[in-house]
C-alpha positions as CSV (number, residue, x, y, z in Angstrom):
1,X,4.4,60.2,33.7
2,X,1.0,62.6,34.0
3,X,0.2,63.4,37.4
4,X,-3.7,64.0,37.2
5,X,-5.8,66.0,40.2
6,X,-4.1,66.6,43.6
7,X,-1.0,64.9,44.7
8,X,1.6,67.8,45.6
9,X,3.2,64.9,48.2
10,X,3.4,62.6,45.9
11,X,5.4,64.8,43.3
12,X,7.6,65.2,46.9
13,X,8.1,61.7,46.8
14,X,8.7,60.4,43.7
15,X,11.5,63.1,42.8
16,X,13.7,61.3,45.0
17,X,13.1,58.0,42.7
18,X,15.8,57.1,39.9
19,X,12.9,55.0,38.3
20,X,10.0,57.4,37.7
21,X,9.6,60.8,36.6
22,X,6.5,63.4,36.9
23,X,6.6,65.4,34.2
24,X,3.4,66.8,33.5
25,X,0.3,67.7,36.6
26,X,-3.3,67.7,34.8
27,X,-5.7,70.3,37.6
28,X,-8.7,72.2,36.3
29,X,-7.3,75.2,38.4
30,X,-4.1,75.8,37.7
31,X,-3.9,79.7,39.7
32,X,-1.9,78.2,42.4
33,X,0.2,75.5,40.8
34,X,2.7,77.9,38.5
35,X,5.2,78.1,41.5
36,X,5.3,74.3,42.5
37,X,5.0,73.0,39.0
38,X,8.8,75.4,38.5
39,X,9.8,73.9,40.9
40,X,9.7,70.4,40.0
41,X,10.3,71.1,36.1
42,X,6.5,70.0,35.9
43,X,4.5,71.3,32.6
44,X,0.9,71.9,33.7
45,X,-2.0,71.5,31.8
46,X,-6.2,71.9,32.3
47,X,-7.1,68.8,30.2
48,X,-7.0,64.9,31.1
49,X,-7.9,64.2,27.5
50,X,-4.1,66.0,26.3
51,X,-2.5,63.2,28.1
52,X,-4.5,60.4,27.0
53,X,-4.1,61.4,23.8
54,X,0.1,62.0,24.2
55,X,2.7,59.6,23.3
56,X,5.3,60.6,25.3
57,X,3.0,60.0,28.5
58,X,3.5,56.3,29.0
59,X,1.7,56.1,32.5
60,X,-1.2,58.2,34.6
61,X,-1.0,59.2,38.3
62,X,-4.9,59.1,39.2
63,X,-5.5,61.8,42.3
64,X,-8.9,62.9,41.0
65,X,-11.9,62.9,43.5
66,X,-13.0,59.6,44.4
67,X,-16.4,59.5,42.1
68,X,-14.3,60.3,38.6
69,X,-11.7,57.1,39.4
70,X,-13.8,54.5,37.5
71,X,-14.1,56.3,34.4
72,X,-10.7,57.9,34.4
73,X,-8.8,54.5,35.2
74,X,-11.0,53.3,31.9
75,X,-10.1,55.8,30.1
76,X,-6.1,55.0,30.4
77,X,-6.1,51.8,30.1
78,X,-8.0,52.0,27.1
79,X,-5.3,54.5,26.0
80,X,-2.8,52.2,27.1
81,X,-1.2,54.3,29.5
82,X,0.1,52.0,32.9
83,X,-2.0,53.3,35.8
84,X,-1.7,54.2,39.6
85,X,-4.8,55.2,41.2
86,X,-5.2,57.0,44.5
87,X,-7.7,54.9,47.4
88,X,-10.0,54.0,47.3
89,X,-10.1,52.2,44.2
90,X,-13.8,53.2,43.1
91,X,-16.5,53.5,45.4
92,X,-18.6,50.4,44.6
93,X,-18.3,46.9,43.4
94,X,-19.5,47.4,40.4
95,X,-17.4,49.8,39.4
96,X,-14.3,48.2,40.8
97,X,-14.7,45.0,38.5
98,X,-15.1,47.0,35.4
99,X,-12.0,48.9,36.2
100,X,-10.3,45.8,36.7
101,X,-11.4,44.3,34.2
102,X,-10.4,46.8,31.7
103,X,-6.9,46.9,32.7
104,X,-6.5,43.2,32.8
105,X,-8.0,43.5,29.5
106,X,-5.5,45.8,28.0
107,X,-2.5,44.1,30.3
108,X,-2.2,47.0,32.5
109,X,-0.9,46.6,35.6
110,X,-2.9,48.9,37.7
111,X,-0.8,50.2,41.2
112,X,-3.0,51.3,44.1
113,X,-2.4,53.7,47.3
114,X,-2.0,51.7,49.9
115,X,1.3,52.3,51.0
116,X,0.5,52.1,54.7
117,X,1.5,48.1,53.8
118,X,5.3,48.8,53.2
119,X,5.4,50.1,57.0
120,X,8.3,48.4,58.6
121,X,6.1,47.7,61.5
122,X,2.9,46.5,59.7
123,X,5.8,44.1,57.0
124,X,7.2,42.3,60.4
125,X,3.6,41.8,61.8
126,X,2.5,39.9,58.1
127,X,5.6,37.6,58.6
128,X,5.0,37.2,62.3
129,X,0.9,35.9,61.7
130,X,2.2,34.1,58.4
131,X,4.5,32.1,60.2
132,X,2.1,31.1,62.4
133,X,3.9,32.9,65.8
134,X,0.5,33.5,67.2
135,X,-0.6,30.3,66.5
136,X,-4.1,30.2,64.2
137,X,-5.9,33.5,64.1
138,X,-9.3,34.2,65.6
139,X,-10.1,37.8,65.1
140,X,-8.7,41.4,64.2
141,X,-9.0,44.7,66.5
142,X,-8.0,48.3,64.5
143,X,-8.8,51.6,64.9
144,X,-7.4,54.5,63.1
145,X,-8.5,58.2,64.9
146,X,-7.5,61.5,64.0
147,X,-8.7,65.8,64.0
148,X,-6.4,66.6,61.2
149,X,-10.1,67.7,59.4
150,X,-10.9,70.1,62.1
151,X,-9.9,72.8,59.9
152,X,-11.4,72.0,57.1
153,X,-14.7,73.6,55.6
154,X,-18.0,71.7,56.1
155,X,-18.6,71.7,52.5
156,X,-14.7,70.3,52.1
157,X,-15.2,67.0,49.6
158,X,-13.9,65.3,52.4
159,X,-17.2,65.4,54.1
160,X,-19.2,65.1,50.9
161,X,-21.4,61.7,50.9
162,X,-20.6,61.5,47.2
163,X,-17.1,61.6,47.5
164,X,-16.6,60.2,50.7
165,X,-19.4,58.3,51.6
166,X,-17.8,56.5,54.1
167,X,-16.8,59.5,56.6
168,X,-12.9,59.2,57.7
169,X,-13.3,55.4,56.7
170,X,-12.9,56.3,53.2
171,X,-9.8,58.7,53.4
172,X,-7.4,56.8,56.1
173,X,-10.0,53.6,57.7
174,X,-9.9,51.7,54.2
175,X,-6.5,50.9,54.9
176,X,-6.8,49.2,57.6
177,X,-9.3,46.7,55.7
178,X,-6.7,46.4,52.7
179,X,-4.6,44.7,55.8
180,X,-7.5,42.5,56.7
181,X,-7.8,41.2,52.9
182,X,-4.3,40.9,52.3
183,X,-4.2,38.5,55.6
184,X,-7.4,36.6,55.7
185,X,-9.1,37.0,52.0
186,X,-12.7,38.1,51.5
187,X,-15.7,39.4,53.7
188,X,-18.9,37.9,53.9
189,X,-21.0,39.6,56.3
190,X,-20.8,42.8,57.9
191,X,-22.4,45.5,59.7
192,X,-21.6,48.8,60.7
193,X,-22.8,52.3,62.4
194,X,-22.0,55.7,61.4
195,X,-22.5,58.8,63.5
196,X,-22.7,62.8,63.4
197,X,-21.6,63.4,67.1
198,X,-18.9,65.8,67.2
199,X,-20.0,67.2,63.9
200,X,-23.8,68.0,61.9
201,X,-25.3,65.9,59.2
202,X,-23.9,65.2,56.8
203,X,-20.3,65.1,57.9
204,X,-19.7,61.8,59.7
205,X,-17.0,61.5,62.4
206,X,-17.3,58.2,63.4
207,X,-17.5,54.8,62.8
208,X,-17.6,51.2,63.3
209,X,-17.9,48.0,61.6
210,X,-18.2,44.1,62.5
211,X,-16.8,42.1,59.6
212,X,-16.8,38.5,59.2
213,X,-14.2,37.1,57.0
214,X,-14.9,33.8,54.6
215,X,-12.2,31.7,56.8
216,X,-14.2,32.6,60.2
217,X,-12.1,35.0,61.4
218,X,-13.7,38.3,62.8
219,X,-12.7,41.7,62.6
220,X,-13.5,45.2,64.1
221,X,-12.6,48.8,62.4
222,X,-13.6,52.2,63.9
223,X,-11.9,55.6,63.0
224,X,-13.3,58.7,64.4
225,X,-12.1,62.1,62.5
226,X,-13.1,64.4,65.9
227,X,-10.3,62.7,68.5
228,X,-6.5,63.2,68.6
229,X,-4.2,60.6,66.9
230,X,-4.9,56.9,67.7
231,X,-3.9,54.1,65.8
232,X,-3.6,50.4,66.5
233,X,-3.9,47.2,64.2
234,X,-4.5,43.8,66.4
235,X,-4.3,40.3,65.9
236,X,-5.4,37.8,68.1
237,X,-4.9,33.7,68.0
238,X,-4.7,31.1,70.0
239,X,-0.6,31.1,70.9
240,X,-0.9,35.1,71.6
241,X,-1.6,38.0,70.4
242,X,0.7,40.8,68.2
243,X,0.1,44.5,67.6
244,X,1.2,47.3,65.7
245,X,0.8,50.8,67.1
246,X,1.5,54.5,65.9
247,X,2.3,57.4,68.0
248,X,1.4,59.9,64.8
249,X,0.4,60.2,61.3
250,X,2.4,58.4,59.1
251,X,3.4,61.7,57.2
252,X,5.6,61.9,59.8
253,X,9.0,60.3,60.9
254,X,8.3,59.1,64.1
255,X,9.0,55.2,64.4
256,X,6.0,52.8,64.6
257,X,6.3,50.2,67.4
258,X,5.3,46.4,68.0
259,X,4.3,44.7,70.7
260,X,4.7,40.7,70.0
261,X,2.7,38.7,73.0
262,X,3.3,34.9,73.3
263,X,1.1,32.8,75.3
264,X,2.0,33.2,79.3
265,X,1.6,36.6,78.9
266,X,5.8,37.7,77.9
267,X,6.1,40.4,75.8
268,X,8.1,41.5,73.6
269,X,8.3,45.0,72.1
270,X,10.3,46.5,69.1
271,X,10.3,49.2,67.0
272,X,10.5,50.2,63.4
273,X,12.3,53.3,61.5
274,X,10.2,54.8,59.3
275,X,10.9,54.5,55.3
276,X,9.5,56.3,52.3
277,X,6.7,53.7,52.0
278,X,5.0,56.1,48.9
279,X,7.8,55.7,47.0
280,X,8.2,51.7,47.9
281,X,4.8,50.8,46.3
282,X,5.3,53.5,43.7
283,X,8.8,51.7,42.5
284,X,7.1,48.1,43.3
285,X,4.3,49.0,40.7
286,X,7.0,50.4,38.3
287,X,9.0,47.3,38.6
288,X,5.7,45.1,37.7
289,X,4.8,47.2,34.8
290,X,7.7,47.4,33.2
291,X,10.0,45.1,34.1
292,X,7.0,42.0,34.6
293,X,7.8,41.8,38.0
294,X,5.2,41.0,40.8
295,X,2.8,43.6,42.5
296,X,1.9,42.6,45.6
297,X,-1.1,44.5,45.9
298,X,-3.5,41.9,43.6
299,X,-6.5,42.7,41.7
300,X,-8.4,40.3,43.8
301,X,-7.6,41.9,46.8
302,X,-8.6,45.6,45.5
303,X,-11.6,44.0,44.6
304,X,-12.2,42.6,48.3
305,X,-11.6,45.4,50.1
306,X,-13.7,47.7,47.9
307,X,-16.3,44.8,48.9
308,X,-16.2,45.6,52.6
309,X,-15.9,49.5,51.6
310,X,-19.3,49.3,50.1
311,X,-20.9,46.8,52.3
312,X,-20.0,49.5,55.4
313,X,-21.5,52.1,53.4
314,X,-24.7,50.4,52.7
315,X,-25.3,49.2,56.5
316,X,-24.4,52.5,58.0
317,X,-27.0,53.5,55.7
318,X,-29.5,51.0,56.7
319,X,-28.5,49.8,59.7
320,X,-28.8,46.4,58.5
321,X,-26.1,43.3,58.2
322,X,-24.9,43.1,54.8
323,X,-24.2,39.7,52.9
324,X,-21.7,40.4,50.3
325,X,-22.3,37.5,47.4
């Protein structure tokens, strides 16, 4: 396996796996990668096209910037190399259904990064709405805040409109939509602001959005990059309410924790160990590539959430609601 741009953690990671193995890390600057590359017995090279083009390399980690992911998952799967890609998938429609199409095409099964779904505490909440616990669902409350980019330069790519056009929405709020469209489907409306409070144009540092879902249901996601950690997903029906909260990054190991609210008002709180969720959805795609197993992150739901990604985008542009057809 080819680990193309950026993914240092993810080499961290997946050396603890018995399934998959990096072998080779594909940067245009490789100064500072000689060390780390030793380390992990990876061979480094400056050019995408030498893995493409290489037998051995049966599959293609994608951590390039955000703009090159359409082209580069094309260009694998039409090399017929199995593909994970880095969020967000692309950064429109469009370009999302090509690069769908293409693998499904070739009969590539492509893995995403969204491994914030394998949380313990995000897993339990999914059974506890699909059960029906909280009787039917009504609407969705998240928010997802952080300063981790505080000491970042302003012309970092992570305040780039062309690689992030989203703000913090792009890098850590898209998430939180993949959890909306793995539990209630497709968008069909939304609208959302986007503001340069905390920092100057063009950087944005926070946001919100008003989705409407196909089924009815509503939703809410803000994340502000310019605040200390918050982070809170919500779900609301009519037999009570469940929510998952964080008390830090989930680079860390602290526990994530559940609050479970029936109707009368009783609670009931738990709390979940944190696992190696990276690896999990690394293995899970490994499993469906090569072994024909399910991947539960679907195609149609990549496509859904980059839907809402690019209808956010467009209205915090506009500042108009955006029908998504």
């Amino acid at each position: 396996m080819a680990l193309v741009g950026g993914g240092k953690v993810i080499v961290k990671n997946l050396a603890r796996s018995d399934k998959i193995n990096v072998v080779c890390g594909v940067d245009k600057d490789l100064s500072q990668l000689k060390q780390f590359g030793n380390e992990y017995n990876i061979e480094l090279r400056d050019s995408y096209a030498s893995v493409l083009s290489d037998s051995s390399i049966d599959s293609i980690i994608l951590a390039t910037p955000n703009r090159l992911h359409h082209t580069h998952i094309i260009a694998a799967a039409e090399a017929g190399k199995f593909i994970f890609c880095e969020k967000p998938l692309c950064l429109n429609t469009k370009n999302a259904k090509e690069a769908i199409s293409v693998c499904r095409k070739n009969g590539i099964i492509l893995g995403l990064g969204h491994e914030r779904r394998f949380e313990p505490a995000m897993k339990s909440l999914f059974d506890h709405v699909a059960r029906g616990d909280i009787g039917k669902v009504l609407h969705v409350e998240t928010n997802f805040s952080h300063d981790l980019f505080d000491t970042l330069s302003e012309d970092n790519w992570r305040f780039n409109p062309k690689d992030a056009p989203g703000g913090g929405f792009t890098a850590r709020g898209i998430h939180l939509t993949d959890f909306m469209v793995h539990m209630f489907g497709r968008a069909k409306r939304v609208y959302s602001t986007m503001s340069s409070i905390a920092y100057e144009k063009p950087r944005v540092d926070t946001m919100s959005a008003n989705i409407e879902f196909i089924n009815g249901i509503t939703g809410i996601v803000s994340v502000s990059i310019a605040t200390p950690f918050y982070g809170r997903y919500t779900v609301f029906g009519e037999e009570g309410w469940i929510e998952a909260r964080e008390i830090n990054n989930f680079e860390h190991d602290d526990p994530g924790e559940l609050v479970f609210c029936r109707k009368g008002g009783e609670r009931i709180i738990t709390t979940h160990a944190h696992t190696n969720t990276v690896l999990e959805n690394f293995e899970l795609w490994h499993d469906a590539s090569v072994n024909g197993q399910d991947y539960s992150i679907t195609p149609e739901e990549m496509l859904a959430n980059i839907e809402i990604f690019e209808a956010i985008v467009k209205s915090g542009d506009t500042g108009e609601i955006v029908n998504i057809k």
